[in-house]
Steps between C-alpha positions, in 0.01 A plus 500: 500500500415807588199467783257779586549541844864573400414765258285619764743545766648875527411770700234758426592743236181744497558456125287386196212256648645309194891467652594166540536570870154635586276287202315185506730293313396203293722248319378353205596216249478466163126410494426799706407249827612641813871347638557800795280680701575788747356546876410872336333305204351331797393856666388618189283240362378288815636129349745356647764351317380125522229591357619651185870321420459344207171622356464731217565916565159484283269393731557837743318681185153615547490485105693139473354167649707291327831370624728735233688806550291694162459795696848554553538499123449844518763591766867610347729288634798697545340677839266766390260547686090409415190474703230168525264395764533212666271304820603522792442167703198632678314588202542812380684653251812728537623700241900417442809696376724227315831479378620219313916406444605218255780350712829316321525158466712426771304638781288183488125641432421724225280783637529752773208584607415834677152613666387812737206680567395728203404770692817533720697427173292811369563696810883433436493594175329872589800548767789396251343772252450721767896462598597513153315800425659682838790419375469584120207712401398642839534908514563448902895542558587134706816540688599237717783523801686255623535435890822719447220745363724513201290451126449155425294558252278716296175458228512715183331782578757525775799489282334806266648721811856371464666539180759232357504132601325428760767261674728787566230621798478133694651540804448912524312610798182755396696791557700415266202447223360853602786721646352817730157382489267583828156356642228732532304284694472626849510238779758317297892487519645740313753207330287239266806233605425549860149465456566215281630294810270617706241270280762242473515468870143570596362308173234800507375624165553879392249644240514804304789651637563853289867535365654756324810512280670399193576242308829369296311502224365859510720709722359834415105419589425481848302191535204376735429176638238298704711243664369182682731230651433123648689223583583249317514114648583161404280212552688403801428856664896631402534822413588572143481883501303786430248594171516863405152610323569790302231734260562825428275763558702816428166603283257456790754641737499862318134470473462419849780849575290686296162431631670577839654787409168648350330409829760685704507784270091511565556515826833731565492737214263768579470420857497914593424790287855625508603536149894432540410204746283342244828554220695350802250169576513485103861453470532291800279280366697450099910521741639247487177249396529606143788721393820618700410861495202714431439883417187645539410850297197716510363787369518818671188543477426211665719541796366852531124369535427647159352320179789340322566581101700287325529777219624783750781223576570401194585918423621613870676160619330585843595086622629503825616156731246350743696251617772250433616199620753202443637178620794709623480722807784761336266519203746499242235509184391854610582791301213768638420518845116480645306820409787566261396611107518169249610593150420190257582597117280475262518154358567333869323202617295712755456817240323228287283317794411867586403631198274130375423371806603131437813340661874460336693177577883436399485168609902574418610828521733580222760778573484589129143643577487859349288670838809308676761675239339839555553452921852459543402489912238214517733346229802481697333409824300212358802352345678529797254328697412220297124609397423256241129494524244818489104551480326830563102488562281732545275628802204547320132540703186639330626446142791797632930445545581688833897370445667158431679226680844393379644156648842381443683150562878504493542268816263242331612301228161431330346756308166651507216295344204601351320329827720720710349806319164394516531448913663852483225675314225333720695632797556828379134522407443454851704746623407758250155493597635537928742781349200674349307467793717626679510828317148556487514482896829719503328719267131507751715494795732789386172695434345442832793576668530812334124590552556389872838746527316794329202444700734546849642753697867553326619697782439511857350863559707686751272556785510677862304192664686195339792396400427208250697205287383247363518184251291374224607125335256396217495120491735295305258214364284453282189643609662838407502828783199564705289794622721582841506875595655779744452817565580779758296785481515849625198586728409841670604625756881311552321154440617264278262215313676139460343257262569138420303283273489174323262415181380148440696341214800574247543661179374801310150514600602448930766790360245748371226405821798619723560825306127599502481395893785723551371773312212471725674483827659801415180665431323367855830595650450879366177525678658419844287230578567246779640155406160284567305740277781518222492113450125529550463703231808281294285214571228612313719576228657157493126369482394686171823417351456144536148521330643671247735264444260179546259653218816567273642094559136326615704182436880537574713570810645845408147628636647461858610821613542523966800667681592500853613886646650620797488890567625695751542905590768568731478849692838607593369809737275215690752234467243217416368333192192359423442201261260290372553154240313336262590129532885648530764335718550813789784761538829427693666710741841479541562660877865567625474314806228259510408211228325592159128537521224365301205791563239331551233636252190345401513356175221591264365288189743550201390780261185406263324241772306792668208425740699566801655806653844658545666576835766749596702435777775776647855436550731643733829581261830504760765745410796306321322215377441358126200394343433246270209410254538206244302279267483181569768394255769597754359301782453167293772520256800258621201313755161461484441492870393851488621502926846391369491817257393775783795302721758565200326888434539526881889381507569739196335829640739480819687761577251797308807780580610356209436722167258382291613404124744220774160399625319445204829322425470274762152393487556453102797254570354302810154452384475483077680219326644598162236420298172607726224324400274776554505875499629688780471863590577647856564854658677585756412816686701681809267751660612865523270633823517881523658628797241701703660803478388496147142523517305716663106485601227729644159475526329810385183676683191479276483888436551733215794649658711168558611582101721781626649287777571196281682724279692628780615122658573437134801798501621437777530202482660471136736772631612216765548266204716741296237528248404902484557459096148273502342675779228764287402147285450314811283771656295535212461184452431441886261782501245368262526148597381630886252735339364228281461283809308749709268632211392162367616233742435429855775473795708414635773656287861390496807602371819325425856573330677254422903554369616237266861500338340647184163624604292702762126370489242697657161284643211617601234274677137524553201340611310479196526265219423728195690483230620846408489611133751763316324696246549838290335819698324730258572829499292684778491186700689565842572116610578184277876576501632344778556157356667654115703689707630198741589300152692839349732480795533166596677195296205274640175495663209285609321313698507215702203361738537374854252364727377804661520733204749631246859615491565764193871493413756734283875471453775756406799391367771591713864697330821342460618749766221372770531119401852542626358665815317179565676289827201253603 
């Protein structure tokens, strides 16, 4: 007889709640009155087995107080499994999973009877469907590893990766399953086996590792997957292996790539306003992510800062190369070379994108293709390379094609999808509008640049004072070239005038502000005026213009027009210069043997503030030395500690013996960059000083006979100077400038000659400040000629004003004969 405490006996299974070795067993005879009962009958129920041996199974029922077995009429007895509720011996009722076995003859009772808890019965049930459906139905890929971390064994979804039977692969480690296959995870092992014994050793879980590769199954599709891996254990804590969760999510992979891609393209493509850097970041961004190699075309147009025309192309073929680039560094795909002319025939892939706008994808590129018949060249390379996939977009931005975008794979065994074309197109969108961009500002900046070169001095003019060099550099970003100025300009009297300025902002409007500011310069400079009064009077200037410009833009920026100015005249017979600076970092002199100086000027508002005064300050200009006015570009350029700047200007103006295009050489390679970020203008000036036996001065006696003796120092002394041949201009000229002086000025009188390479000036001072006017004597009239006659003779006149009167200058051009006479 089979008892229940031996049926019970066996060790825990973690099995059906219903196993013979976990249940409540319950032996029953043919009346259905209980023969065996179980200590987990015991657990389950709260009787003990004294008190239910040999009464009827009935009388557990809720639903049965009688001493019968009815309710178990119900129950199959060949061990399926049903449900009743039965009281528990302290009352209350517990509902019961039952299974019921109709035992031979020979066992000695007739009934096996088996009871558990419904609910864990239930719970069991879940987790057997839940392991059934991992193994059968589930679309996760279950791998599991032995110790040996060899496959033990695999669900279905699993075994869709490996083709054939599935026995062949027991025993084969994983890279075996997916040969050349690599983990994109960072922090991770680069070898899935290695990391799978990490976990086997450490028992620590992985989850959603990223793997890449291919599978038996389907060897030509690169396949992703989010791995996980745990360990696996026995009841008794050995270790069994390791579980491999696999899904694939190649799909959300690309997506992810793509959305990345289109985020990096935001922010690389377009990051300057350089037109072949933006076709550059462009085909950076599509080598190698999407296609092995990449041309990029454009109009000419468009590459010339011009309006492209699709039509003009379509007749003149004017397509030239941007840029090109591949998976290969010797660029074996390229038939034209950057800049070079692109001639697609009619019927091509890009002939077609150009002319319709809309993209052309040969998912498989067949070498039948007619346009591919028609160029033997691209023909034979692409066969020779392999290129077995080809689209061509366009770069399209305000509804117009500036040039296409061909991308190749040969290297890559997948071709182009439709998905690949749509990331292209949104990606060449992008770029076209950055491309377009970036001609407008080529086009603007081209413009201003050319407004800024017309606007300045071309040439240095050739002057007795000065001898000047000097650098502009209009800024390479994208706020376009600014309003910086030079100028040097000839003064009476040997002197030289020497200008820098600066206007605020970039562009064609801080372009045109510096070209009327010059203009005006140039006119202040004509009427000899003294620096603080000339940027006195610019000041007011710079005022009006602003208000100008605030009532033409009441509401935008480009009404903000200010400059900063430093002007200086140089007087080569007195040897000293005077300057005075608007808000203008001051002049450097380079001596021969001492450090550079700073002068020390007072620095004035900046042009257009006004309210305060302009001061002059005299400089004492040492034979042999250089000057040196900038903008403030030069001094911040490379630093913007401005001391570090006049340090660096100092270190590069060493030496000043040096001529002067190596100068400006030096302080162009020490202190810009190669991109400056803001414009930069400086001239550099070494001072000619006249030697004294080159000018000559008397002061006059205030009487109507010092005309006669003026003439008479003037021939004599010209005759010292080898200049007889200008000797009856100069007397003239001398004559009426004394007689004017006496008749309508007041003393003292002065005279001066000066001798220039080119030029003899003749000065007369006075003590009056009248302006003197030329004018047309009528006929009878006996004076009103002096001043005609001193402009028939001479090659310039005027006037210039000094603090205790006037000087009245002419100047004669001197021969070829006397110039070479000259020996300052």
């Amino acid at each position: 007889m089979v008892t229940a405490s031996a049926l019970a006996t066996g060790a825990d299974d973690r099995g059906d709640p219903l196993g013979v070795t976990r249940a409540a067993v319950v032996t029953l005879d043919d009346r259905k009155w209980v023969t065996g009962w179980s200590p987990q009958a015991e657990q389950l129920l709260g009787y003990h087995a004294k008190e239910v041996l040999g009464q009827p199974i009935g009388a557990l029922s809720t639903q049965a107080e009688g001493a019968n077995g009815d309710w178990l009429g119900s129950q199959p007895a060949h061990g399926m499994p049903g449900c009743v509720v039965l009281r528990h011996r302290s009352g209350h009722s517990l509902r019961t999973a039952v299974s019921l076995y109709r035992l031979p003859a020979a066992a000695g009772t007739a009934y096996l009877l088996l009871l558990a808890d419904a609910e864990e019965h239930a719970e069991w049930q879940l987790r057997q469907a839940l392991l059934d459906g991992l193994a059968a139905e589930s679309p996760i890929a279950l791998t599991i590893y032995g110790p040996d971390l060899r496959v033990a064994w695999a669900n279905a979804a699993a075994r869709k990766e490996l083709p054939g039977e599935f026995t062949q692969y027991l025993g084969r480690s994983e890279g075996d399953l997916y040969p050349g296959s690599q983990v994109l995870s960072a922090g991770h092992p680069s070898s899935v086996t290695q990391l799978m014994s990490e976990v086997l050793a450490s028992g620590q879980s992985v989850v959603d590792l990223r793997y890449r590769g291919r599978t038996l199954a389907d060897p030509d599709r690169e396949h992703v997957w989010s791995l996980s891996y745990y360990r696996l254990q026995d009841a008794a804590g050995r270790t069994l292996g390791v579980c491999e969760e696999s899904v694939d999510v190649t799909d959300l992979y690309r997506a992810q790539h793509r959305l990345t891609l289109l985020n990096k393209a935001a922010a690389l493509i377009g990051s300057t306003l350089d037109l072949d850097r933006t076709a550059q970041e462009f085909a950076g961004i599509l080598v190698p992510e999407i296609a092995d190699f990449i041309a990029v075309d454009l109009i000419g147009a468009v590459l010339d800062g011009r309006e492209p025309d699709t039509r003009s192309v379509a007749r003149t073929g004017d397509m030239r190369r941007a840029v090109h680039r591949s998976v290969r560094e010797d660029l074996p795909e390229v038939i034209v070379p950057p800049g070079g002319t692109v001639g697609y025939a009619e019927g091509s892939p890009q002939w077609r994108c150009l002319a319709s706008g809309q993209p052309v994808l040969n998912a498989v590129l067949a070498p039948s293709s007619p346009w591919l018949v028609e160029d033997s060249v691209r023909s034979t390379r692409m066969r020779e390379l392999g290129i077995h996939s080809h689209m061509v977009v366009p770069l399209r931005a305000r509804d117009v094609t500036m040039g296409v975008a061909t991308l190749m794979r040969w290297r890559s065994p997948e071709p182009f999808t439709p998905e690949d074309l749509l990331l292209a197109e949104e990606l060449a969108a992008r770029a076209a509008v950055c491309i377009d961009n970036a001609r407008r500002f080529a086009r603007e900046r081209h413009s201003a640049l050319m407004l800024q070169r017309s606007l300045l001095p071309h040439e240095m003019p050739a002057h007795a004072a000065v001898e000047a060099a000097y650098r502009y550099l209009p800024a390479d970003t994208e706020a376009g070239v600014g309003g910086d100025w030079f100028d040097v300009l000839p003064l009476a009297c040997a002197r030289v005038g020497l200008v820098v300025g600066d206007v605020v902002g970039h562009g064609l409007h801080a372009a045109a502000t510096m070209g009327r500011l010059r203009t005006a310069v140039h006119t202040l400079a004509d009427l000899d005026l003294p620096p603080d009064e000339l940027l006195a009077h610019l000041d007011d200037l710079v005022q009006r213009l602003a208000e100008e410009a605030e009532r033409a833009h009441p509401f935008g920026t480009k009404g903000v027009v200010g400059a900063t100015c430093l002007y200086g005249i140089y007087d080569s017979v007195a040897r000293r210069a005077t300057f005075a600076s608007a808000g203008h970092p001051p002049p450097a002199i380079a001596h021969m043997n001492k450090p550079v100086e700073f002068c020390d000027i007072p620095t004035g508002p900046p042009l257009g503030v006004g309210g305060m005064p302009f001061e002059s300050v005299e400089v004492d200009i040492p034979d042999d030395c250089v000057l040196a006015l900038y903008t403030d570009g030069l001094i911040t350029a490379s630093e913007s500690d401005t001391d570090i700047g006049l340090a660096r200007l100092s270190f590069a103006l060493a030496h000043p013996d040096r001529p002067l295009e190596e100068i400006t050489g030096t302080l162009e390679r020490i202190l810009l960059p190669d991109h400056p970020p803001d414009d930069v203008a400086f001239l550099v000036a070494r001072p000619r000083p006249l030697p004294a036996d080159c000018v000559a001065s008397w002061r006059l006696a205030f009487e109507p006979e010092t005309a006669g003796r003026a003439r008479a120092l003037t021939s004599e002394r010209l005759a010292q100077w080898r200049l007889e041949d200008l000797a009856f201009s100069a007397e003239l000229i001398v004559s009426e400038l004394v007689t004017n002086a006496i008749r309508h000025a007041r003393g003292p009188v002065s005279l001066r000659l000066i001798r220039t390479e080119n030029r003899l000036i003749c000065a007369v001072s006075d003590g009056s400040s009248t302006s003197p006017h030329m004018r047309r004597a009528k006929a009878g009239e006996e004076g009103g000629r002096g001043l005609f006659l001193v402009a028939q003779f001479a090659a310039r006149w005027g006037t210039r004003y000094t603090t205790d009167g006037k000087v009245i200058w002419a100047e004669l051009p001197a021969s070829a004969a006397e110039t070479a006479n000259f020996r300052p």
